[in-house]
N, C-alpha and C positions, 0 to 999 in steps of 0.2 A: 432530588437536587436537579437543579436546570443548569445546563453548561451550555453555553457557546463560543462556537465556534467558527470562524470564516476563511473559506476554501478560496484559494488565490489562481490567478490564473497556470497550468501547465506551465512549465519550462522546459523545452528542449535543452536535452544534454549533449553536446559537442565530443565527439571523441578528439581526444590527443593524437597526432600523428604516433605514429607506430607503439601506441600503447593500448592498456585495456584502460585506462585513466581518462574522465569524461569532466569537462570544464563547464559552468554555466555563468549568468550573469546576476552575480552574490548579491552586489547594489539592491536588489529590487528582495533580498528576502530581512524580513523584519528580526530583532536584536531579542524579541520577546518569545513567551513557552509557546508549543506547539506542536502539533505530529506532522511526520514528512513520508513520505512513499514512495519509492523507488520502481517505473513502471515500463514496461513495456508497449506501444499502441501499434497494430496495424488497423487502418479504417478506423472506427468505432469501438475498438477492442482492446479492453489493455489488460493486460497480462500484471499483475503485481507482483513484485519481486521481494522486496523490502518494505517495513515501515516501522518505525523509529519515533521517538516524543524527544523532548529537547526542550530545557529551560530558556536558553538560548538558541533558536531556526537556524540565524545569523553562524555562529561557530559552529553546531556542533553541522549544518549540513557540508560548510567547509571543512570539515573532519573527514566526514563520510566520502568528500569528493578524492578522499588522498586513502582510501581504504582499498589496498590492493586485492584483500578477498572479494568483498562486496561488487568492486568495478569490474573484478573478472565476472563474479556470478550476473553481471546486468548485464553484460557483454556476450557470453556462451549460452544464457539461459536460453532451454530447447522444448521446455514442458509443454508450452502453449503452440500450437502451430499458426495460428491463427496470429499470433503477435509476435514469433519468433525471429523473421526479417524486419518487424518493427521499428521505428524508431522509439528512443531511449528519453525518458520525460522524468521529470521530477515534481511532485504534487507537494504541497505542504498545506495545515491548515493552522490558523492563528487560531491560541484558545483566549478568550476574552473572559478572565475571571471575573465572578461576583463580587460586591464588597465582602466578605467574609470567607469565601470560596480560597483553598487552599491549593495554589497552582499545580507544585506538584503531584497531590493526588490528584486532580484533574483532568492534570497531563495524561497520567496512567493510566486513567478509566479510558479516556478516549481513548489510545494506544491501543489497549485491551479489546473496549468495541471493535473497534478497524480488523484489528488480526482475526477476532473470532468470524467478525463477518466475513473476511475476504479467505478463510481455511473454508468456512461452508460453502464459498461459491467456487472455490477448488484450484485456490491462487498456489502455484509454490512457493511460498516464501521461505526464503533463503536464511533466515534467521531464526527459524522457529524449526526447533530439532525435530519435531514429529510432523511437521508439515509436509512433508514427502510421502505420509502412510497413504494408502489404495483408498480412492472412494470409491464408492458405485451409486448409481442413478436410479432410483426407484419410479418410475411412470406409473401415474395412475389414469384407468379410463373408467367407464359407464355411467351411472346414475349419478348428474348434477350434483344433487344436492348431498350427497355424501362425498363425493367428490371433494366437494368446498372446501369439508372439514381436514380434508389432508393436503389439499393444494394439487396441483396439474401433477408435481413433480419434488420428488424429495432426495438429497445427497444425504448417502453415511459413510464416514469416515470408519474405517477397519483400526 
C-alpha cells in the first residue's frame, strides 16, 4: 500500500502567561486526517514529545492545546539536554488518502511508523508507557565492509 503524506510547515507554540498551556495559530491547520507531533527544538534538534493521528488536525490538535498533562509534559520535558531550553513547536502531517484507501487505518499505520521510528532514535515520548525504558548505543568499528551490514551504530531498547 502507498500512503501519502504532506509535512506542513513547524509552528511555534506560544506559552500562556503564567500557565503550562501553549496557544498556536489554528487557521492555518487543515479540518482533514492526519498525525501531529509535539516537539521540542534547540538549533537543529528536536527532541519529540508527543505524536498523535486525528481524523480531524483541525479539533483534535485544539483538544490537545487545552490537555493539561501533555502541556505540562512539553513544558518540564528534561530527557533531551540538547533541546530542553528549546523552543516548543508543533509538526503535523496531512494524509492524502487513495481512492479506495481507508483513512483511518492509514491514519494508524502512519502514527505507528512515526512512534516506532522516533522510540529507535531515543525520543521520550510522553504517551507511549514504555517509552521511558533504558536504551544503550551499540558502536561498531573496523573492517568496512562488514561494518556496512550492521551500520556505524545500533540502539536497543532494554
Amino acid at each position: 500500500m502507498n500512503i501519502v503524506g504532506q509535512w506542513h510547515s513547524p509552528m511555534l507554540l506560544k506559552r500562556r502567561t503564567g500557565t503550562s498551556q501553549y496557544t498556536t495559530d489554528l487557521e492555518n491547520i487543515p479540518k482533514g486526517p492526519g498525525v501531529y507531533v509535539f516537539t521540542r527544538k534547540f538549533g537543529e534538534n528536536y527532541s519529540v514529545i508527543y505524536v498523535g493521528k486525528a481524523m480531524n488536525l483541525f479539533n483534535r490538535i485544539a483538544g490537545q492545546l487545552n490537555n493539561n498533562k501533555l502541556m505540562t509534559d512539553l513544558l518540564q520535558q528534561k530527557e533531551n539536554a540538547k533541546a530542553k531550553n528549546g523552543g516548543r513547536f508543533l509538526l503535523f502531517c496531512e494524509i492524502k488518502p487513495k481512492s479506495g484507501q481507508d483513512k483511518q487505518k492509514i491514519t494508524a499505520l502512519v502514527e505507528k511508523a512515526l512512534i516506532q521510528q522516533f522510540l529507535l532514535d531515543g525520543h521520550p515520548l510522553v504517551n507511549i508507557k514504555s517509552a521511558r525504558r533504558p536504551s544503550h548505543s551499540i558502536s561498531f568499528r573496523g573492517n568496512q565492509s562488514s561494518k556496512n551490514l550492521s551500520g556505524k551504530e545500533l540502539v536497543i531498547h532494554a
